[in-house]
LUMLUM-542872 format. One line per field, with one value per residue (C-alpha): x, y, z; residue in three letters; residue number from 0. Coordinates in pm, 1 decimal, padded with zeros to 6 digits. Layout:
# LUMLUM-542872
x	c(X, ...)
y	c(Y, ...)
z	c(Z, ...)
residuo	c(ALA, ...)
num	c(NUM, ...)
***
This chain:
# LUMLUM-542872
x	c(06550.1, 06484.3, 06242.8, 05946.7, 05718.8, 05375.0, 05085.8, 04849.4, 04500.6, 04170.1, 03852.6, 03686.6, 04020.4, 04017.5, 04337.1, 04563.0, 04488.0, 04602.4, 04900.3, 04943.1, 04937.5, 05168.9, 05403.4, 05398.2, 05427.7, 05736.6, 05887.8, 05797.4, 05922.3, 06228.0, 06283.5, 06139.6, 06035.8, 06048.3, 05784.2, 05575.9, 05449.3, 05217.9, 05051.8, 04769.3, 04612.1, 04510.0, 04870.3, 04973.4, 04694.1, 04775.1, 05152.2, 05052.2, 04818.6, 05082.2, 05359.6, 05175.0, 05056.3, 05432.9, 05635.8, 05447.2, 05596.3, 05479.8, 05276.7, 05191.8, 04863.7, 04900.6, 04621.0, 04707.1, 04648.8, 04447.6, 04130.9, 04058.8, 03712.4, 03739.6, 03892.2, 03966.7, 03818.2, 04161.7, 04246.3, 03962.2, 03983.8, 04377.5, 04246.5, 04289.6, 04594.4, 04755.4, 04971.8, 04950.0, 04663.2, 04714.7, 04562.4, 04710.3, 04466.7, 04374.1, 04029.9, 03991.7, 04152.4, 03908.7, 03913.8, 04033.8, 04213.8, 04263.9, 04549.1, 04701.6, 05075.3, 05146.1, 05140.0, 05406.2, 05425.5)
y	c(-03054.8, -03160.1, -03406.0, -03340.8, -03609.6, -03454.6, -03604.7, -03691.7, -03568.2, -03605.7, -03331.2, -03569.3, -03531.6, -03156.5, -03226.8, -03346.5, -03108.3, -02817.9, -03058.4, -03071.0, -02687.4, -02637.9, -02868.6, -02698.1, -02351.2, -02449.6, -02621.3, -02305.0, -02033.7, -02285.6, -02304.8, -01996.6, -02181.5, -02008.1, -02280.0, -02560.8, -02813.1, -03122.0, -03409.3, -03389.0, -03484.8, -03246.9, -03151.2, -03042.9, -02773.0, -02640.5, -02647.2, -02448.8, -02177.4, -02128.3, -02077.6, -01804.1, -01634.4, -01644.9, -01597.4, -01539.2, -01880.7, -01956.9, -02256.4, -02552.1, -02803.9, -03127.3, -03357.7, -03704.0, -03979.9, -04180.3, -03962.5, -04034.7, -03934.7, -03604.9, -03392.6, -03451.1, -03225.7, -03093.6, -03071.1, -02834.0, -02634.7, -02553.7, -02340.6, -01995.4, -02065.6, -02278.9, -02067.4, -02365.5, -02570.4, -02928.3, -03281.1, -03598.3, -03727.8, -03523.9, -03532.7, -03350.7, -03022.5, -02724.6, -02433.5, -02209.5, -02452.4, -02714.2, -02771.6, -03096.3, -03057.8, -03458.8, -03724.1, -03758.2, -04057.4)
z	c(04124.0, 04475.8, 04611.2, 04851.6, 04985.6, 05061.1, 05241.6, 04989.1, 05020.1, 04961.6, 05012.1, 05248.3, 05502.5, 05620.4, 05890.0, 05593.1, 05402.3, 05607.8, 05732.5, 05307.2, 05264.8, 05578.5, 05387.8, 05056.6, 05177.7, 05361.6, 05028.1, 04827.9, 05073.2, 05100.6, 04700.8, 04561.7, 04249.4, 03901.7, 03769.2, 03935.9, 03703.0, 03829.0, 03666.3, 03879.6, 04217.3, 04499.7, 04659.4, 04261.1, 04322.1, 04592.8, 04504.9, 04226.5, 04397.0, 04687.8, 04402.9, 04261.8, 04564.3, 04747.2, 04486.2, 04141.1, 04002.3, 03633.6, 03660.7, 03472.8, 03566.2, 03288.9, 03404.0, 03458.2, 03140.6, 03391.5, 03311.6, 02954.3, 02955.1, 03104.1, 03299.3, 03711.0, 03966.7, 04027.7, 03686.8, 03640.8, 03907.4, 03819.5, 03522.2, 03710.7, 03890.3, 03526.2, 03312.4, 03147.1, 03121.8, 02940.6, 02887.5, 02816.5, 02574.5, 02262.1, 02249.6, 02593.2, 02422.2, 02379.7, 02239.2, 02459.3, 02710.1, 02816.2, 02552.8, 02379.9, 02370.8, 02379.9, 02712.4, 02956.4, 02912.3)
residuo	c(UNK, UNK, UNK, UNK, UNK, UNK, UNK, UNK, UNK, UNK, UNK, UNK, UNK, UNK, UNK, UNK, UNK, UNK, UNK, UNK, UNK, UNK, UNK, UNK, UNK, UNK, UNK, UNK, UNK, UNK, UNK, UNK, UNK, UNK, UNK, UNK, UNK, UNK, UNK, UNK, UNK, UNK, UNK, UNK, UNK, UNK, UNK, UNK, UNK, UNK, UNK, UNK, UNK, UNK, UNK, UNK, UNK, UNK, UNK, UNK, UNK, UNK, UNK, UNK, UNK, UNK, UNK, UNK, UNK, UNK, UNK, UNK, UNK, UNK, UNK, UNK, UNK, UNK, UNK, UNK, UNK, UNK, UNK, UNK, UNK, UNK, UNK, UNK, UNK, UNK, UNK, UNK, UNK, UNK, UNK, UNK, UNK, UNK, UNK, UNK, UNK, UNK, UNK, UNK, UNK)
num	c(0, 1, 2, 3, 4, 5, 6, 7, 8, 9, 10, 11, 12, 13, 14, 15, 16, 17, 18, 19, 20, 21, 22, 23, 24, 25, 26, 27, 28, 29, 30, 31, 32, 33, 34, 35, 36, 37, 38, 39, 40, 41, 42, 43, 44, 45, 46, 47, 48, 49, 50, 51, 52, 53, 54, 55, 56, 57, 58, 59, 60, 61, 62, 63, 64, 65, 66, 67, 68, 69, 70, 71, 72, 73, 74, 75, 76, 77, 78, 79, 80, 81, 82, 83, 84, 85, 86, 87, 88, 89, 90, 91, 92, 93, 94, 95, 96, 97, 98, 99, 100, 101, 102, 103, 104)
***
């Protein structure tokens, strides 16, 4: 697998994030991904939700272990655009997503 830097983003920054989703759309019309996974963060997301739109990619959102309490804003809003949805820590699995399936790490 190849490497892309993105510019990381935050809601607050409206430039960087379209500069982010110019970026991404460019990697995925580039790389036609079967599957995206990301551990999280704001540029996963919208990897994920241009994957699907351009080229119906199977997608995976696992939210990163740094949230032990609950789930990140990201995280959550992945759950429509997550084939699948996961957690790192096992008490933050629900019926009917997210899932447990182990840490990354």
């Amino acid at each position: 697998a190849r490497y892309y830097p993105v510019t990381n983003v935050t809601r607050r920054n409206r430039l960087a994030f379209a500069e982010t989703i110019a970026q991404i759309c460019r990697i995925v019309r580039r790389e036609r991904p079967d599957v995206v996974i990301s551990t999280g963060a704001a540029p996963g997301l919208v990897a994920l939700l241009v994957a699907k739109l351009l080229c119906r990619s199977r997608t995976i959102w696992i939210d990163t272990v740094a949230h032990s309490e609950g789930m990140t804003l990201s995280g959550r809003l992945a759950r429509p655009v997550a084939d699948a949805w996961l957690v790192q820590w096992p008490h933050l699995a629900r019926p009917g997503g997210p899932e447990y399936w182990g840490s990354v790490l």
